[in-house]
N, C-alpha and C positions, 0 to 999 in steps of 0.2 A: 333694594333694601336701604333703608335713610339710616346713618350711622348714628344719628340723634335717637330712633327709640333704643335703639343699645345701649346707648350711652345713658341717659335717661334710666335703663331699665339696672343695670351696672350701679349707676351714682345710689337710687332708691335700696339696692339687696344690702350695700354696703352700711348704710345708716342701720342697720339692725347686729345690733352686737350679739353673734351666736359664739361666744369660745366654748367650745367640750370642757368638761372635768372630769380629768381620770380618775381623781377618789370617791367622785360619786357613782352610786349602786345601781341608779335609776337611771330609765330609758326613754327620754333621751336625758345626757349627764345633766344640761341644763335646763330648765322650761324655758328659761329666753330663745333657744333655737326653735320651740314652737311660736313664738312670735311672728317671726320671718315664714314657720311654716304655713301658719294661717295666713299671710299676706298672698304668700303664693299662690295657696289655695282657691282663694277668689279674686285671685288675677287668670289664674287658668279656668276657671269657670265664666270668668269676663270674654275670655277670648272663644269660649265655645267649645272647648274640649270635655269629651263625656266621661262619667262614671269615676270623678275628681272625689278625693279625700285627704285628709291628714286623718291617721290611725294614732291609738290612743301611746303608740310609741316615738311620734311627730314627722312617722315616714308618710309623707306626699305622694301619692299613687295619682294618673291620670291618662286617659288613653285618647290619640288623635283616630279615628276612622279610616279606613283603607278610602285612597281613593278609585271612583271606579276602575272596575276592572282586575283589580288588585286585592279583591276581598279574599281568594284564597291563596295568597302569598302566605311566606313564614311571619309570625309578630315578628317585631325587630324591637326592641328596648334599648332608652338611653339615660343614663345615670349622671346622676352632678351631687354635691354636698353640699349642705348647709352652716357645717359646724367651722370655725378657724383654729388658728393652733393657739400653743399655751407659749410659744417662746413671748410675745407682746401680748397687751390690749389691743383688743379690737373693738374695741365701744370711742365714741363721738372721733369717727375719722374726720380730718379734712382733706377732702382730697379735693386735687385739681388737675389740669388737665395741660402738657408741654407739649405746643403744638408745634407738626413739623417740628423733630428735635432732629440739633443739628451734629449731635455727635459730641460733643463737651460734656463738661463737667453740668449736673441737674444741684441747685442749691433748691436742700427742701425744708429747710430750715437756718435760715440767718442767725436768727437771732444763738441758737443752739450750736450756730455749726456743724450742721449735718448735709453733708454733700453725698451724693452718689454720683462715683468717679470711674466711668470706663476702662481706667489704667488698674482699678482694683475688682472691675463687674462686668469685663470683657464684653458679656451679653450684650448691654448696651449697645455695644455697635452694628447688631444686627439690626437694629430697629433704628439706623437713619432714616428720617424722611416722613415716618411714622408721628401721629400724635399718640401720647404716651399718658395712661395716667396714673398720680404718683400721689404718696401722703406728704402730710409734712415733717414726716420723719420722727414723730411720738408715738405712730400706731402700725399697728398690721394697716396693709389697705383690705385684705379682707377677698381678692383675684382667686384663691385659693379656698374654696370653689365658686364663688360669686361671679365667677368669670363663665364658668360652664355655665351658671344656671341660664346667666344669658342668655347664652351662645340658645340653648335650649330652648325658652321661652320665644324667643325671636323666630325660631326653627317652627314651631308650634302656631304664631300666628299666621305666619305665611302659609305655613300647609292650610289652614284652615278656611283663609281666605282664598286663599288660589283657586284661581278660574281655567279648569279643564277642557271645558267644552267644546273647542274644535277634537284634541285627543278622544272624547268621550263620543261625539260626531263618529268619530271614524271606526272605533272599539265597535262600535253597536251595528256597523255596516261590518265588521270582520273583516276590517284591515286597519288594526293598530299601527300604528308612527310614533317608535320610541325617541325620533327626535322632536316630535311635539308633547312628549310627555309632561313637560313643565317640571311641575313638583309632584308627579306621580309619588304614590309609596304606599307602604303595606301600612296595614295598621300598627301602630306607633302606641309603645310604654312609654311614657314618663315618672321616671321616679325620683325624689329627692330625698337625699338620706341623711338623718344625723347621726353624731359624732365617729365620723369617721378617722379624724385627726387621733383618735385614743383609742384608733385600733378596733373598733366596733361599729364599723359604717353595716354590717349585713347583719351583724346578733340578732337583732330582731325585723329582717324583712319577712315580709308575707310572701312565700313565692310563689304561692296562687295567684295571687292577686298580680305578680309580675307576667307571670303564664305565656313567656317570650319565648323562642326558638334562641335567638341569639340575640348580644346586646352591645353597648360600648358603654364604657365610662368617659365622661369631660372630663380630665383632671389632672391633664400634663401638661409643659411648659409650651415649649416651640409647637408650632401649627402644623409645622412637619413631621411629628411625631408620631411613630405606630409601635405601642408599646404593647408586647404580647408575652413577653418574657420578664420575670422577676424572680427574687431570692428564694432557695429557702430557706427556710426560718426554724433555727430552735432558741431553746433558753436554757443558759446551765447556770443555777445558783448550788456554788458551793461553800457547805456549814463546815465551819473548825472550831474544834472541841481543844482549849487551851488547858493547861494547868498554874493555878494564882498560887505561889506564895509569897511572903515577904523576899523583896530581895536581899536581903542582908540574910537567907537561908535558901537563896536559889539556886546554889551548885548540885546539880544533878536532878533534880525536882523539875523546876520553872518549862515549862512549854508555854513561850509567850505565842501565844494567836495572832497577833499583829507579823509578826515575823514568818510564823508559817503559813501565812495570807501572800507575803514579800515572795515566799520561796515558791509557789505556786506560783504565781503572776510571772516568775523570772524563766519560766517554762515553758511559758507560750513564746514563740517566736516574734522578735517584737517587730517586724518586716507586714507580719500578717495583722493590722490593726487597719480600723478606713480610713487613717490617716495619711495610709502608704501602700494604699490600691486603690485600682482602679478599673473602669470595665468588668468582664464579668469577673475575677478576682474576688474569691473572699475572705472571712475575719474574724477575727473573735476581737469582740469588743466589751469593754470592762465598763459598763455603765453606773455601777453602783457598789460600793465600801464603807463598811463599817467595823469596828474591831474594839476590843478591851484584850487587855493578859489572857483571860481565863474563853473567850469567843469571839470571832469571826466571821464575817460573811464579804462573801465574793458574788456580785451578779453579772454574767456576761450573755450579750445574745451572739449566738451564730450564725452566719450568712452564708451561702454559696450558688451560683447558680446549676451548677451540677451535682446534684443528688448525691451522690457515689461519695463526693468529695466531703459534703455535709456530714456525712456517716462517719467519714473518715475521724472530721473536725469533733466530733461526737464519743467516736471511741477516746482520741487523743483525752480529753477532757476526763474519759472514765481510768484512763490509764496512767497518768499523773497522778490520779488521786489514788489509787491500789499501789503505785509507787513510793508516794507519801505514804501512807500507811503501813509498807513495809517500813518504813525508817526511824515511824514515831508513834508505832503501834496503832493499831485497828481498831478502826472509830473516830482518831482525829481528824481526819475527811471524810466528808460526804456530800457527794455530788446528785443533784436531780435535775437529769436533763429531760426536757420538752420541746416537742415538737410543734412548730407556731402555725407554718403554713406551708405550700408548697409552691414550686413556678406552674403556672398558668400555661404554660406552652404546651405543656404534655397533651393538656385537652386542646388546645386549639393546633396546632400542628403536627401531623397532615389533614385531621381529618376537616378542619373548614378552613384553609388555605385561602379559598375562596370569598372568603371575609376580607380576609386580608387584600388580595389583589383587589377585592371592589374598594379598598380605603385606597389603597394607591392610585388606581388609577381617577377616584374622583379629585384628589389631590391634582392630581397630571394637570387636569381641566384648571384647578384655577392657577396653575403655571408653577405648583408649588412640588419640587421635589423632594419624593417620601424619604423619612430616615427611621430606619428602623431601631432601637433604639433600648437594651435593656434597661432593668428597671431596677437599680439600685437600693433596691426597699421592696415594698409590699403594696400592695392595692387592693381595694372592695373586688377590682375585676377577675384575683386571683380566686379569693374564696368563693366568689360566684361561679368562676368559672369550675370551682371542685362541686359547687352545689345547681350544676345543671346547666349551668346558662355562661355557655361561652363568649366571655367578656373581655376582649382588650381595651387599650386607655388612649383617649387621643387628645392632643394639644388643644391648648384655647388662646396662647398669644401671652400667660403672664410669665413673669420669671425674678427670681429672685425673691420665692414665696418665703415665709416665716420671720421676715426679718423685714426692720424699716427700709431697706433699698426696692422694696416691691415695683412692682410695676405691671400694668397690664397695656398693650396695645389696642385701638379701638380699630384700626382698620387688619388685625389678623382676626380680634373676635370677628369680624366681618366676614371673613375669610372662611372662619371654622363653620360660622352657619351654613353657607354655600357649599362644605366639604359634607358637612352631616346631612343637607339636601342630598348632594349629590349621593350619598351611599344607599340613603333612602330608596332614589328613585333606580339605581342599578339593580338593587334588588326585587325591584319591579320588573326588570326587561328579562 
């Protein structure tokens, strides 16, 4: 594989400004993300891959062919996004490319002074020796998932081109040589999905049209990564009913809402926030405040990765607020807790375990040892995985996504394509 059409293929996905917007109603948030989705489109029809679409939600469908022998293998499906976040712009990157980095300080903007400095991004020093590529520190670089789709697209030409033919020789005589399989593989989903960034990468996938056995998502950091386990998820927003009057007549009247927002807040244990965990550890987090005298609003979401504990986090919430309400009468709290999503694990472990060992072990192969690796948040692979198609996450080499210190390495994308061959073709043998 030539690290130039990656790279090339990377520089081109990134020049397309796709950011999601969460206020918007429609699917996908932005029509710029069908931009890059038409690009794609007949870029995968360039390469030869069949039964290619963008539907009229700017979800990109496409399917590579079993190669012989392999026609009635399980599908296999692999997911990447299109959309960036909302922390930056993502529109007119410049990026460049820090070759061989030698482990210093990266200036990505002089003129601004904006460094990214290993003593603050530890990461970095994983990727001595590596070419690295970076913005100039006014934009997202946009790796997140521009990095998969790569990884992806690259994966797709090679299947397609590759030349079987002494394995297909031998298939047809009935004695198959799985170390001449090459890039054997079952038949192959491609799918690219927008706005996933706002929490709505699957809202509207077709899963017919995906019609996989099992799948992975591109959309983690380090190369090493095998991410099968994440949060779950609720939401508790809680409403306070305040009492206004004039303060110069507030003794025994005033129920200020500001304060009974205070007294609630001071109830959660302030240990359990994600500023002060870590691993699987979870948190009530206060995302959002607003108040006057007379009402209040509290929003936090819930984390955990064991269920049990979620519940727990769940009642606590309901029971704070029945505690409040004894104190300052019934009805000045109320809590509506929601459940967002759950961990992925439950469906994938034990019963395809065996996913799993084919990730690792095609890892082994490129020298890379697997880390397994919870998932402090949520993923497209979770909800997919509730909706049929068991989905873990695996690395693409960027890190430090949502913020200008991004960075992607061009020789672990390299890596990841040879790891997503490799799971391909195990699951051929």
């Amino acid at each position: 594989m030539e690290q130039t059409k990656i790279v090339e293929r990377f520089l081109k996905y990134v020049s397309f400004d796709t950011q999601s917007d969460p206020d918007s109603p429609t699917c996908p948030s932005t029509m710029k993300q069908k931009a890059l989705g038409e690009y794609l489109k007949e870029e995968l029809i360039s390469l030869g891959a069949e039964k290619v679409e963008m539907d009229e939600n700017g979800y990109v469908y496409a399917t590579v062919p079993a190669s012989a022998g392999s026609e009635d293998k399980p599908v296999l499906a692999f997911l990447a996004h299109m959309d960036t976040a909302g922390e930056m712009s993502g529109a007119d990157v410049k990026a460049r490319i820090v070759e061989n980095y030698d482990g210093g300080v990266i200036v990505l903007n002089e003129e601004k002074k904006i460094v990214s400095d290993p003593k603050v991004l530890p990461k970095m020093r994983d990727y001595i020796g590596d070419s690295l590529i970076v913005t100039d520190g006014t934009t997202l670089l946009g790796g997140d998932d521009k990095a998969g789709i790569a990884i992806l697209m690259t994966a797709v030409e090679e299947w397609i081109n590759n030349d079987n033919s002494e394995y297909i020789a031998r298939f047809l005589k009935n004695e198959p040589d799985p170390e001449l399989s090459g890039l054997h593989h079952p038949e192959i989903r491609i799918i690219f999905t927008p706005d996933e960034e706002i929490g709505r990468g699957v809202d509207m996938i077709n899963m017919d049209k995906v019609n996989a056995a099992f799948g992975f998502t591109l959309d983690g950091s380090a190369v090493s990564e095998i991410q099968y386990e994440n949060f779950n998820a609720a939401s508790a927003d809680i409403f306070i009913r305040g009492t206004a009057v004039h303060p110069g007549e507030a003794f025994g009247i005033m129920k200020n809402a500001n304060l009974l927002a205070g007294e609630f807040i001071s109830m959660l244990h302030p240990s359990e926030t994600p500023a002060r965990t870590k691993g699987r550890e979870g948190f009530y987090h206060l995302t959002g405040m607003e108040g006057t005298v007379e009402k209040a609003e509290l929003h936090y979401i819930l984390r955990d990765h064991d269920s049990s504990i979620l519940e727990k986090r769940k009642k606590t919430i309901c029971g704070i607020t029945d505690y409040l309400n004894g104190q300052y009468g019934e009805g000045t709290f109320t809590a509506v807790v929601k459940d967002s999503y759950r961990n992925m694990i439950e469906k994938i472990i034990p019963e395809h375990e065996d996913m799993i060992n084919c990730v690792k072990s095609a890892m082994k192969e490129e020298g890379i040892e697997p880390q397994v690796e919870p998932i402090r948040g949520g993923t497209d692979g979770a909800a997919l995985s509730f909706m049929g198609l068991p989905c873990p996450n695996l690395g693409t080499g960027m890190e430090y996504c949502h913020g200008a210190h991004e960075f992607v390495s061009i020789e672990k994308m390299c890596a990841a394509v040879r790891i997503v061959e490799g799971i391909a073709r195990k699951l051929t043998v």
